[in-house]
C-alpha positions as a Markdown table, in Angstrom:
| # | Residue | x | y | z |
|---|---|---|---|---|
| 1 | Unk | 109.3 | 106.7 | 76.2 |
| 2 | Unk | 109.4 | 103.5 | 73.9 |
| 3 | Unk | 106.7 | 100.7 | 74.0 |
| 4 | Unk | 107.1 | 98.1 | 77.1 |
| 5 | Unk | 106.3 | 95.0 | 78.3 |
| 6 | Unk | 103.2 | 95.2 | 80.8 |
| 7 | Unk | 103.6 | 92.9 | 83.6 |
| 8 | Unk | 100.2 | 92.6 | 85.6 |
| 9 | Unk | 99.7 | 90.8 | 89.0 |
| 10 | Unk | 99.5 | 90.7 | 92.7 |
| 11 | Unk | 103.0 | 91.6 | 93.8 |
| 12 | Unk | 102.3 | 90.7 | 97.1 |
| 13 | Unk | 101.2 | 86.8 | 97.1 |
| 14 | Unk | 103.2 | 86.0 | 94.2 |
| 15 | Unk | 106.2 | 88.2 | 94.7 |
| 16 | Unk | 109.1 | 85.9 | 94.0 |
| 17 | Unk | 107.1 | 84.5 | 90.5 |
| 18 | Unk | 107.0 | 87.8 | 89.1 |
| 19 | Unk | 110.3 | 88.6 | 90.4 |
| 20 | Unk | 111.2 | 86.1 | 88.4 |
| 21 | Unk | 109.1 | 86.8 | 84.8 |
| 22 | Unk | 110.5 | 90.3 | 85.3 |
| 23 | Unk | 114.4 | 88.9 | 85.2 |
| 24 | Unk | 113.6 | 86.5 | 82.1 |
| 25 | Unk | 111.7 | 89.3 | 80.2 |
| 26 | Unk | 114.4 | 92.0 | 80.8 |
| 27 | Unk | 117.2 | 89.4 | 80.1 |
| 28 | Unk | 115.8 | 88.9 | 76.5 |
| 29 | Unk | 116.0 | 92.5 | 76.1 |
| 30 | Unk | 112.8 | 94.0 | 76.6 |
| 31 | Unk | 112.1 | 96.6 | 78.7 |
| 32 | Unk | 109.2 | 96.2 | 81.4 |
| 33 | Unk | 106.1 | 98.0 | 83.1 |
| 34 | Unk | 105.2 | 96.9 | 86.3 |
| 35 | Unk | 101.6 | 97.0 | 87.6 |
| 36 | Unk | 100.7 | 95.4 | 91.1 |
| 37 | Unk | 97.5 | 94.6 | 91.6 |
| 38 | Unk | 97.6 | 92.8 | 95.2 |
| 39 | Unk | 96.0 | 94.6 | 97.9 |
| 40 | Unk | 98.3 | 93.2 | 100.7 |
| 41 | Unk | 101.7 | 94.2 | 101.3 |
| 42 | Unk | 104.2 | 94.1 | 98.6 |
| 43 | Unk | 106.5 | 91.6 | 99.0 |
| 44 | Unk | 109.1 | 92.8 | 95.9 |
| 45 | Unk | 112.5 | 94.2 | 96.0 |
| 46 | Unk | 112.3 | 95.5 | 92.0 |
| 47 | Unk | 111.0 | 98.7 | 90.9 |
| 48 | Unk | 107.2 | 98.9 | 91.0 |
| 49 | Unk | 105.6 | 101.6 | 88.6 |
| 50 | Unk | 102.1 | 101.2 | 89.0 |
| 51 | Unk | 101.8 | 100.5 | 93.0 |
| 52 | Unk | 98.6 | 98.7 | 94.1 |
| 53 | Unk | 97.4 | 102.3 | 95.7 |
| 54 | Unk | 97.6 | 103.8 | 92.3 |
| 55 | Unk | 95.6 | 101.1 | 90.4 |
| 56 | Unk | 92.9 | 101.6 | 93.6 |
| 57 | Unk | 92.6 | 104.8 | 92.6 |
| 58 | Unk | 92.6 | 104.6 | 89.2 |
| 59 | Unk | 88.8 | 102.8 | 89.9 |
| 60 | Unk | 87.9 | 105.2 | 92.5 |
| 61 | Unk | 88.3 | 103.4 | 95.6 |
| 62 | Unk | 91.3 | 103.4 | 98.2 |
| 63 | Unk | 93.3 | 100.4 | 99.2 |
| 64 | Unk | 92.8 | 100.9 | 102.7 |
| 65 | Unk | 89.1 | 100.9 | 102.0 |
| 66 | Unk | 89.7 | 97.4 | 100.1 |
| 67 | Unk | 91.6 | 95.8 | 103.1 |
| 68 | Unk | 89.4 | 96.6 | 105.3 |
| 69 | Unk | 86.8 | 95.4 | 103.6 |
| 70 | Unk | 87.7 | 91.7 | 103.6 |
| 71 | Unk | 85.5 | 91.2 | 100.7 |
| 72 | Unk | 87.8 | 89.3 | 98.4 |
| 73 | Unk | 85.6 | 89.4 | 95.5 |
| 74 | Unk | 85.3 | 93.3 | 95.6 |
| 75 | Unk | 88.9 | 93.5 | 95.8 |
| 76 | Unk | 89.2 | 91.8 | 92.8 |
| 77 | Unk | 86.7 | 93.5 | 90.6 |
| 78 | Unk | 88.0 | 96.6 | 92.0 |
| 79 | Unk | 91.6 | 96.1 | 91.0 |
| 80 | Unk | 90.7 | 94.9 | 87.7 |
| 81 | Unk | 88.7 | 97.7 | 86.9 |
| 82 | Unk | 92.1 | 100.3 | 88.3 |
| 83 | Unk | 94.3 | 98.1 | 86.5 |
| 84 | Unk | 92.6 | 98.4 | 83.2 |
| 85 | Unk | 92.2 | 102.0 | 83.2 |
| 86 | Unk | 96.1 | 102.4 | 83.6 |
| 87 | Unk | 96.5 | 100.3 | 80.7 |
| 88 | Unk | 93.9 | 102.1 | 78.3 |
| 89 | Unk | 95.8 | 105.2 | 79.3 |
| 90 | Unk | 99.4 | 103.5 | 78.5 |
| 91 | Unk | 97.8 | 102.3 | 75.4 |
| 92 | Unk | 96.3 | 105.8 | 74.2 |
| 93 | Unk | 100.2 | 107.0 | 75.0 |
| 94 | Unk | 101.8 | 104.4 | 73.1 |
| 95 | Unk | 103.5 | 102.3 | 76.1 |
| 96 | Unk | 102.2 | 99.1 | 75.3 |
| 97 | Unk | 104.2 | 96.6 | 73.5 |
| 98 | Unk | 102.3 | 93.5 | 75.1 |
| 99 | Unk | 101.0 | 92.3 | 78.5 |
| 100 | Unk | 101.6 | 89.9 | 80.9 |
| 101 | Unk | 99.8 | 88.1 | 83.7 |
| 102 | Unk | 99.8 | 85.0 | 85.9 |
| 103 | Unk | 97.6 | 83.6 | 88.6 |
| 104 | Unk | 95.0 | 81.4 | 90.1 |
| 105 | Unk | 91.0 | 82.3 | 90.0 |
| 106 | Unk | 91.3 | 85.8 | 90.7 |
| 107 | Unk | 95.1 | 86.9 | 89.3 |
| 108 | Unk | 93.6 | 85.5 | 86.2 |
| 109 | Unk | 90.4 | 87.7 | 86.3 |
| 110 | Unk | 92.5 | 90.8 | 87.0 |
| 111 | Unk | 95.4 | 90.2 | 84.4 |
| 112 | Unk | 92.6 | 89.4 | 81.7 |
| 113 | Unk | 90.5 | 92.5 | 82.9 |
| 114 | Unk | 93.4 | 94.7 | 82.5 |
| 115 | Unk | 94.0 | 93.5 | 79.0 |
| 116 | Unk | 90.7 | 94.6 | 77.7 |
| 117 | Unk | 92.1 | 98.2 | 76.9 |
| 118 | Unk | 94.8 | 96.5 | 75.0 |
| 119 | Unk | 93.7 | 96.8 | 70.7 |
| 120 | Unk | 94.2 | 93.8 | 68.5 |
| 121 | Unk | 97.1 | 92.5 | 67.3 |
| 122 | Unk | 98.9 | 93.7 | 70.7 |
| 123 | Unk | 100.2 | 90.2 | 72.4 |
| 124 | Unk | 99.0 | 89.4 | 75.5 |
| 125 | Unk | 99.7 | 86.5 | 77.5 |
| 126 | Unk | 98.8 | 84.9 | 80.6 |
| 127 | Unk | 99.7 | 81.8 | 82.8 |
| 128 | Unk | 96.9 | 80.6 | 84.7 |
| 129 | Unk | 95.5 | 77.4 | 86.9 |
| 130 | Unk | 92.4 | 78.6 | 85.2 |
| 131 | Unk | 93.6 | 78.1 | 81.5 |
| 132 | Unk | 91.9 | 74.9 | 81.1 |
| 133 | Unk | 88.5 | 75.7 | 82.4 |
| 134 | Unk | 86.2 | 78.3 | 80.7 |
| 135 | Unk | 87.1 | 81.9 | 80.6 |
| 136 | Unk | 85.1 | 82.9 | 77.3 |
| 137 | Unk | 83.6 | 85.7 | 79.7 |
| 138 | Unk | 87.1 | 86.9 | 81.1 |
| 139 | Unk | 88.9 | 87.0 | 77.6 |
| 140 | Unk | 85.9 | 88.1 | 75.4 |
| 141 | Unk | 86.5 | 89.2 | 71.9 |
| 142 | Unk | 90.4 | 89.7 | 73.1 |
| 143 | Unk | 93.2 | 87.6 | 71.2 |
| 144 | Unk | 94.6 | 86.4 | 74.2 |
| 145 | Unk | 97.1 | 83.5 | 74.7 |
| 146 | Unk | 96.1 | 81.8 | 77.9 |
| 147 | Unk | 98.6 | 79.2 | 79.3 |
| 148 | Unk | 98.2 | 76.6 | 82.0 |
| 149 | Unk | 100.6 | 76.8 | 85.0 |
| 150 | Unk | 99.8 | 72.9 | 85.5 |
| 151 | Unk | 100.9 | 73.8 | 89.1 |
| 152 | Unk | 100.0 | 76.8 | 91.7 |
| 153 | Unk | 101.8 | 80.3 | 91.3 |
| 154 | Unk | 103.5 | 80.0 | 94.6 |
| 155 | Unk | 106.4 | 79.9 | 94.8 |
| 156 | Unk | 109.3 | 78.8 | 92.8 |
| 157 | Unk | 109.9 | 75.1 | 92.3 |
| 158 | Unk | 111.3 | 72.9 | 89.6 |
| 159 | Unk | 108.0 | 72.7 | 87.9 |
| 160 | Unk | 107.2 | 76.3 | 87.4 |
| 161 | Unk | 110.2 | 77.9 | 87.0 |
| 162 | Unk | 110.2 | 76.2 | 83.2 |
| 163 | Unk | 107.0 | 77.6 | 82.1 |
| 164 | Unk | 107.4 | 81.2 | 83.9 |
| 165 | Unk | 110.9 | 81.0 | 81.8 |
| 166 | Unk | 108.9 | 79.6 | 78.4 |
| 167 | Unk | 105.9 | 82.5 | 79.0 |
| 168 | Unk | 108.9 | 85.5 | 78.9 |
| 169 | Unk | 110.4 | 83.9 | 75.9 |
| 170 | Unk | 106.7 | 83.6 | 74.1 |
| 171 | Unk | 105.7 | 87.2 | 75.2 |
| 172 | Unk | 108.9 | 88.7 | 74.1 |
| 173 | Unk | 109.2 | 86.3 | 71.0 |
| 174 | Unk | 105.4 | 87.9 | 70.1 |
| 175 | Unk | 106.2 | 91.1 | 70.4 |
| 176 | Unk | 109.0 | 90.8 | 67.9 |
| 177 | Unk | 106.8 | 90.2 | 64.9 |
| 178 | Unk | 106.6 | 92.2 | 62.2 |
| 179 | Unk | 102.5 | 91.4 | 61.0 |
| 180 | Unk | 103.0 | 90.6 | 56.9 |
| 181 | Unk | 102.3 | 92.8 | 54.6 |
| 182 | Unk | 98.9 | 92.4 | 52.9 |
| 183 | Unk | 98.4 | 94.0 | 49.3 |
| 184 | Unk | 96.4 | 97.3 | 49.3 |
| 185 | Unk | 93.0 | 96.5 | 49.0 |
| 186 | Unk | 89.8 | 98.3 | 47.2 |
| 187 | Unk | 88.7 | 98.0 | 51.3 |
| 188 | Unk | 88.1 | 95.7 | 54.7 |
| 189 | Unk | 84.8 | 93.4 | 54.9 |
| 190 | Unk | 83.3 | 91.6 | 57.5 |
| 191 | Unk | 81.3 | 88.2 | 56.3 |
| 192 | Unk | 79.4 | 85.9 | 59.2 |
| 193 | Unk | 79.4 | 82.2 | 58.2 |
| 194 | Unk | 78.5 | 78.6 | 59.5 |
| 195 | Unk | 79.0 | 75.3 | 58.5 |
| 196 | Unk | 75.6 | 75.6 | 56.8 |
| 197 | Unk | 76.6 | 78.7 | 54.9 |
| 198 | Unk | 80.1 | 77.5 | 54.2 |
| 199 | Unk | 79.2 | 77.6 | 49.9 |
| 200 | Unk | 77.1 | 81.1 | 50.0 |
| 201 | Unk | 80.5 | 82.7 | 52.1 |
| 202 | Unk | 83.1 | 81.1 | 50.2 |
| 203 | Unk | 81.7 | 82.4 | 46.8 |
| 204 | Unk | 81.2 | 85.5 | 48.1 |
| 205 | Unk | 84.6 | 86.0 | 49.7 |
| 206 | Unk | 85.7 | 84.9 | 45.5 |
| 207 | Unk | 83.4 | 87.5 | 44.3 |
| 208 | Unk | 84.3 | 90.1 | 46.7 |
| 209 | Unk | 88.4 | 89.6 | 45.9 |
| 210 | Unk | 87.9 | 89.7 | 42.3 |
| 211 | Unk | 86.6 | 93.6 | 43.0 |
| 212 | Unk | 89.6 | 94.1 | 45.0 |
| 213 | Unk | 88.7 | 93.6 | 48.6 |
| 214 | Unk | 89.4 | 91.9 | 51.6 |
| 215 | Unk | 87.1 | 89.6 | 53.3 |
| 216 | Unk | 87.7 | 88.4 | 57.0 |
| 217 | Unk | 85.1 | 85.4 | 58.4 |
| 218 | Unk | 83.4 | 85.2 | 61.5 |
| 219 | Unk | 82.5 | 82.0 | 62.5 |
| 220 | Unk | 78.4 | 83.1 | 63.8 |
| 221 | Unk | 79.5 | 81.2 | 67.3 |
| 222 | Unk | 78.5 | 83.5 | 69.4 |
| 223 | Unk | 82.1 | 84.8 | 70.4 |
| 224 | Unk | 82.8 | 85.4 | 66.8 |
| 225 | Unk | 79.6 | 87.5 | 66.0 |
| 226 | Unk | 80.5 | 89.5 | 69.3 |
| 227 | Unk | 84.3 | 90.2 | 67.9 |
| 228 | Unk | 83.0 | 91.3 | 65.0 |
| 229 | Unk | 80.4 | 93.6 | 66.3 |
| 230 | Unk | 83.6 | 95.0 | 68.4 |
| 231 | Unk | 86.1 | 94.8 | 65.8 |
| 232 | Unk | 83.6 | 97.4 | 63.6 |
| 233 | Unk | 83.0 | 99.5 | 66.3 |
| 234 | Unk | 86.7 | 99.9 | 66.6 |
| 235 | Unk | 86.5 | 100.9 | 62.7 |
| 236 | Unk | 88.4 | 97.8 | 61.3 |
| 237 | Unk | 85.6 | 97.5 | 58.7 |
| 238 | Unk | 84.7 | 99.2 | 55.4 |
| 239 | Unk | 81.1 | 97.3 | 55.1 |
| 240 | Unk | 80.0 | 94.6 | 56.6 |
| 241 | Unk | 77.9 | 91.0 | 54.2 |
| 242 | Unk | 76.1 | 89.5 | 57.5 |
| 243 | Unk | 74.8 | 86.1 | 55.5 |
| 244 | Unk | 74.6 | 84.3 | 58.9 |
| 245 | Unk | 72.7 | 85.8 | 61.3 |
| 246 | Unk | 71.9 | 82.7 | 63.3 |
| 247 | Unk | 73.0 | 84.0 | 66.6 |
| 248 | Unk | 69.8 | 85.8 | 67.0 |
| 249 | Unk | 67.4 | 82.5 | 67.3 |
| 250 | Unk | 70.2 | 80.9 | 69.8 |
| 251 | Unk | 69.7 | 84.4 | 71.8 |
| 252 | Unk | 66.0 | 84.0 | 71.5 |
| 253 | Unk | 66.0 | 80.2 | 72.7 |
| 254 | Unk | 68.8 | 80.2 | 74.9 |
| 255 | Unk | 71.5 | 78.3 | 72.4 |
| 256 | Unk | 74.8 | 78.1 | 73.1 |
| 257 | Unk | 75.9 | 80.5 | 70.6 |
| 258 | Unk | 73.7 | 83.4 | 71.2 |
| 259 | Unk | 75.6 | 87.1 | 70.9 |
| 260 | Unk | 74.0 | 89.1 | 73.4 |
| 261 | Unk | 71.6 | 91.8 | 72.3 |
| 262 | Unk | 74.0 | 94.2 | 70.5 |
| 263 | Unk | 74.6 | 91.8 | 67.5 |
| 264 | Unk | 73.5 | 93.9 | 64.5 |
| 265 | Unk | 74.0 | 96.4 | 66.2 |
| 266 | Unk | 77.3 | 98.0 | 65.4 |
| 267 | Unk | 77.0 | 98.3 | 61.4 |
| 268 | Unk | 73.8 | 100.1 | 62.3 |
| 269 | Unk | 75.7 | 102.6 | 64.4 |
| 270 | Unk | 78.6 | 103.0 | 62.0 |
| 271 | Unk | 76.7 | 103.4 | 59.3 |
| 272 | Unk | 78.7 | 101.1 | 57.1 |
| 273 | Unk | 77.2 | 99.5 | 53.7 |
| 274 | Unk | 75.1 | 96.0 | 55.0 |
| 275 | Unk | 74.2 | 93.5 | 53.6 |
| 276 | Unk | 71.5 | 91.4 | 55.7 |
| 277 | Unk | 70.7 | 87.5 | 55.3 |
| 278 | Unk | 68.6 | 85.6 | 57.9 |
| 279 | Unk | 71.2 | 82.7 | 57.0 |
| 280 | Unk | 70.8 | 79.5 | 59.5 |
| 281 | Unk | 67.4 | 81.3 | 61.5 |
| 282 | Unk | 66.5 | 78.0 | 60.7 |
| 283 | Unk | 68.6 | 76.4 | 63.3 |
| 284 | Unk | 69.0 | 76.7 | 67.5 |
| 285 | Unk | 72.6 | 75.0 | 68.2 |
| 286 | Unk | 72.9 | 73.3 | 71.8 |
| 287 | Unk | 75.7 | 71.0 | 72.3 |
| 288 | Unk | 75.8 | 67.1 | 73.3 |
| 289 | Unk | 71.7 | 65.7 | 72.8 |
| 290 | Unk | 72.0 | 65.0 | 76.3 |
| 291 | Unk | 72.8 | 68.9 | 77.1 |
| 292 | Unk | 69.3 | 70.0 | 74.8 |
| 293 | Unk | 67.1 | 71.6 | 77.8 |
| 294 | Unk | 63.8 | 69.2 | 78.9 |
| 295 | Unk | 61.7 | 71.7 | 76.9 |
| 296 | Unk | 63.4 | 71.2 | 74.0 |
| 297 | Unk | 64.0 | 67.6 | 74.2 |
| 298 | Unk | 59.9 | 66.9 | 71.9 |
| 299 | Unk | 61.7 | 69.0 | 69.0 |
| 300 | Unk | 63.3 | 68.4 | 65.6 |
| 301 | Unk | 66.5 | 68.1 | 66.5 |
| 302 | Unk | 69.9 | 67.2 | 64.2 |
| 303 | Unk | 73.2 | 65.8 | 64.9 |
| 304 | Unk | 75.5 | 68.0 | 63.3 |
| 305 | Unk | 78.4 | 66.6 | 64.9 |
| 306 | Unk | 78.9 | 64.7 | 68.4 |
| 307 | Unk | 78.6 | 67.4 | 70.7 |
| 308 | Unk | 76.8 | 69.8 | 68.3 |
| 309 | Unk | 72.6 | 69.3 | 68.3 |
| 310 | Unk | 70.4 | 71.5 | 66.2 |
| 311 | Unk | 67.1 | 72.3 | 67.1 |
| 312 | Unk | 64.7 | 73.5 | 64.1 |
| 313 | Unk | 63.3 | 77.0 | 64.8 |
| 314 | Unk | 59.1 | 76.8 | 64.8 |
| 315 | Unk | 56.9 | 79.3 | 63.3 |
| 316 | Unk | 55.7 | 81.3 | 66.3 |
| 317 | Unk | 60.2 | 81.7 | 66.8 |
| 318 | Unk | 60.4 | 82.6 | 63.7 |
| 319 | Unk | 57.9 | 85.5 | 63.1 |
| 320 | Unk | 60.0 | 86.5 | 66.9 |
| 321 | Unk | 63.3 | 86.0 | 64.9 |
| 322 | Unk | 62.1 | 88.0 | 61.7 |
| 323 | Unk | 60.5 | 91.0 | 64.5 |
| 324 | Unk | 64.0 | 91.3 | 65.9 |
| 325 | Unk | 65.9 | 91.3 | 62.9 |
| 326 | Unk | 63.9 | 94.0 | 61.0 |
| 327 | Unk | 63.9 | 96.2 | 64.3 |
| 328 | Unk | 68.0 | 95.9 | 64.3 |
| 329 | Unk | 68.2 | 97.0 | 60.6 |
| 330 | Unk | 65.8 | 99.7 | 61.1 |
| 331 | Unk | 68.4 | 101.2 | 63.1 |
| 332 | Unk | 71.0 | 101.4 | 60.6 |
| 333 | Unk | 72.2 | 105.2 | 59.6 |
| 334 | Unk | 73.8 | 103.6 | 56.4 |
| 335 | Unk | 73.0 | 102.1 | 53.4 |
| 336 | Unk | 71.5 | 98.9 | 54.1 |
| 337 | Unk | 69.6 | 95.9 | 51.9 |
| 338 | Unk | 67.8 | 92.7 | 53.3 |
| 339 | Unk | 67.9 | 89.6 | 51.1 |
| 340 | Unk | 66.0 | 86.8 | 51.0 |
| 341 | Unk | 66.6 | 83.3 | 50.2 |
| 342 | Unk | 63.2 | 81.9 | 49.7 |
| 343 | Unk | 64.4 | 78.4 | 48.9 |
| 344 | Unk | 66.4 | 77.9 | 52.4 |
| 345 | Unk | 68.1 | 79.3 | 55.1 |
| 346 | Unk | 71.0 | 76.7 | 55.4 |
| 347 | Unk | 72.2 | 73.5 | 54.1 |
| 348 | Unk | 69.6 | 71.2 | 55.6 |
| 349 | Unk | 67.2 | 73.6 | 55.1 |
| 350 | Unk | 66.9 | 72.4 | 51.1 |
| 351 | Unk | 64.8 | 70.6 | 49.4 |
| 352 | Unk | 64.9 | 66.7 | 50.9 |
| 353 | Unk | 67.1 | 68.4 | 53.7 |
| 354 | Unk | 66.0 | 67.4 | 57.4 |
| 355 | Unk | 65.1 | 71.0 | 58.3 |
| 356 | Unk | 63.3 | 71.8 | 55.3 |
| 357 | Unk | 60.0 | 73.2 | 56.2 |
| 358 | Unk | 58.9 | 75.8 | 53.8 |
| 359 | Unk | 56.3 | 77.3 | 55.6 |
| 360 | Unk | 58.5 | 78.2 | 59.1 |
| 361 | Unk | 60.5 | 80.2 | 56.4 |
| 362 | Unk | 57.6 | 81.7 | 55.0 |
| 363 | Unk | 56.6 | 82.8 | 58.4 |
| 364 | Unk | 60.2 | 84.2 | 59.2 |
| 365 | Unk | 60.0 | 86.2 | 55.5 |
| 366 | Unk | 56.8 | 87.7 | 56.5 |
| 367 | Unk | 57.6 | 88.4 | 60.3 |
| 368 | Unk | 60.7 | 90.2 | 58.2 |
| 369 | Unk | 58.6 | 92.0 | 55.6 |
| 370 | Unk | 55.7 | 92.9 | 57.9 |
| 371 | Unk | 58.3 | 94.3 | 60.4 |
| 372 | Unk | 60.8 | 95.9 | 58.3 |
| 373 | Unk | 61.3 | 100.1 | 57.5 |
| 374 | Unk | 59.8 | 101.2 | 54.2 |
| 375 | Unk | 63.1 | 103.1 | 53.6 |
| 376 | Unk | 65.1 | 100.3 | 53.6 |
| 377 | Unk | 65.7 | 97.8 | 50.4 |
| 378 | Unk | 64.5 | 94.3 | 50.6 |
| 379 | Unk | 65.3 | 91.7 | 48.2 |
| 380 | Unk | 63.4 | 88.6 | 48.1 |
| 381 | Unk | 65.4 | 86.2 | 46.2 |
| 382 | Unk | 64.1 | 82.5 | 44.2 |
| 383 | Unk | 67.1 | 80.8 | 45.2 |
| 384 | Unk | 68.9 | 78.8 | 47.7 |
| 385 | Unk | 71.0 | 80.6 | 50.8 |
| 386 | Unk | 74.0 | 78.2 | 48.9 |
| 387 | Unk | 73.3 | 78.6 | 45.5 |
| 388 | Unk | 76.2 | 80.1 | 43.4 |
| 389 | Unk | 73.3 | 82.5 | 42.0 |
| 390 | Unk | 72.4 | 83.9 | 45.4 |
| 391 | Unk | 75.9 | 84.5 | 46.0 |
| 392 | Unk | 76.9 | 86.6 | 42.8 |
| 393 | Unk | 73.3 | 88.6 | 44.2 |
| 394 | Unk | 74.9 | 89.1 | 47.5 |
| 395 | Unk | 78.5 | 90.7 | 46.4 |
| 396 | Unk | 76.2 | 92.9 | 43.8 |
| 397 | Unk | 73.9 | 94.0 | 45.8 |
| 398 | Unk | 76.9 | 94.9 | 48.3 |
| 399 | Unk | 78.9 | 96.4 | 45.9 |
| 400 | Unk | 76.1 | 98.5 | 45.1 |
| 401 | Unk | 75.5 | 99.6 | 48.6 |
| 402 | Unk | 79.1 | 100.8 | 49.0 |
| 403 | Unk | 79.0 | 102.9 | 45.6 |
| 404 | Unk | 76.6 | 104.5 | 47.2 |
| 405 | Unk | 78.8 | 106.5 | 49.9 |
């Protein structure tokens, strides 16, 4: 059977919506899967492949149990979680051409839980009331086009009919393109970065190309240390030059771009060449001044930009920060270096730089050293984390690692 179009949603509320995404996606073309995930009654007169029974199942409960439940917020959870084990197993059977959703608060959840299976690169769309408020916990590391409905999915009116029509034309329209072709490469790396390590990443992603490889960024954000941790898991990576590790101390001190406990953790498991920095440790980011918590508010902070404060890490966070970083590369089955940049961490953290404070860093570097496995290599460097210098050490010392496999 060739690849489809998923549609996902609740075929009993919202019958005469999808009715109508169905018609405008099979009118361009493409043919369709159809997955209801309403627990009421279906109210649709087109086939239905996966009926809201099935997907119950597929999470090992029963629709009748659901119903009878009344609890709304089970029912969702539950339908999500059958919805995206039909998907994984469409995906794992090439089906899948792209996905599909539309809803308010809880179409949205299951349509964007049901598109977790789907691998990157795979287009998948949704239409949502919810599109403008914060999802980052519904989409996670998924490249997922979100769309706002403006008005309620109820119904067909002169106001959603047009956007229903425009989300078949972009889903369809997506899965049409052919992704260009890149030159082969000597191999894939992964490189974290920040504003403040903007130089060190830039001439190492020069470096790195001269040799014949590809370098991909990942803005150390939070979400974008998370994608990457997921994206090497899924094997996308060949090594991995981790220069910004500032997601740890925003973990530690509840920043707003903390990446949960597994960052670091998935070179270490794959056992891919790494390359360490503690790039930007020196930093907590929070956002507007007036968002930095009371306990925070006696503290060096920065204004990086308008709704980005920094808050300079102390010593007692830092030997924490230089604990939890040597424990993470402890872990790591591969071959695996830790550099130093004993003259900063970050571009403030420099010489006549507002964060400068060489003895935090020294208490980080120790923390680091003290902390660290005998068997692996550490590097402590006389430079600057932006210094051209430490940069051409960085793609060497990488370059080495990987000869090494």
């Amino acid at each position: 059977m060739p690849p489809s179009i998923l549609i996902i949603g609740c075929f009993d509320t919202k019958g005469p919506a999808f009715a109508f995404l169905r018609q405008c996606i099979l009118a361009r073309g493409e043919s369709v899967i159809t997955i209801n995930t309403g627990v009421m009654e279906t109210t649709v007169d087109f086939p239905v492949d996966y009926e809201a029974a099935t997907v119950a199942q597929a999470a090992n409960n029963s629709l009748t149990q659901l119903r009878a439940s009344r609890n709304r917020g089970w029912a969702i959870e539950v339908m999500g979680e059958g919805a995206a084990a039909i998907v994984g197993q469409l995906v794992r059977v090439g089906r899948v051409k792209g996905a599909i959703g539309m809803g308010g608060g809880g179409g949205t959840f299951v349509a964007l839980s049901a598109m977790q299976p789907i691998p990157f690169g795979s287009p998948k769309f949704c239409l949502s009331t919810m599109a403008a408020k914060d999802l980052t916990r519904q989409v996670g590391m998924k490249d997922m086009v979100l769309m706002a409905s403006v008005v309620d999915v109820a119904g067909l009116n002169s106001m959603l009919s047009p956007l229903i029509e425009q989300a078949a034309a972009a889903i369809c329209a997506m899965t049409t393109v052919v992704p260009a072709t890149h030159r082969e490469s000597a191999g894939r790396i992964a490189i974290s970065m920040f504003g403040n390590t903007t130089a060190c990443v830039e001439a190492c992603t020069e470096g790195l190309e001269k040799q014949g490889y590809e370098v991909v960024a990942f803005h150390a954000n939070g979400i974008g240390g998370r994608t990457m941790e997921n994206l090497i898991e899924e094997g996308y990576f060949d090594a991995v030059l981790d220069v910004t590790t500032t997601e740890l101390a925003d973990e530690l001190c509840g920043g707003v771009c903390g990446a949960g406990p597994d960052r670091m953790r998935a070179a270490a498991r794959m056992g891919l060449p790494y390359v360490v920095v503690p790039g930007c440790l020196d930093m907590v980011n929070f956002g507007h001044p007036d968002t930095v918590p009371a306990h925070y508010q006696h503290r060096q902070l920065y204004a990086w930009a308008p709704n980005v404060t920094l808050m300079r890490t102390d010593e007692a966070e830092n030997e924490a920060l230089g604990r939890i970083l040597a424990q993470h590369v402890n872990r790591t089955k591969g071959s695996v270096v830790v550099i130093l940049p004993l003259k900063g961490l970050s571009q403030i953290d420099a010489a006549g730089g507002v964060f400068y404070q060489p003895q935090a860093n020294r208490v980080l570097f120790d923390s680091i050293k003290t902390n660290l496995s005998r068997q692996v290599r550490l590097i402590e460097s006389p430079l600057h984390i932006n210094d051209r210098a430490f940069a051409d050490l960085l793609v060497a010392s990488l370059l080495e690692e990987i000869e090494k496999l």
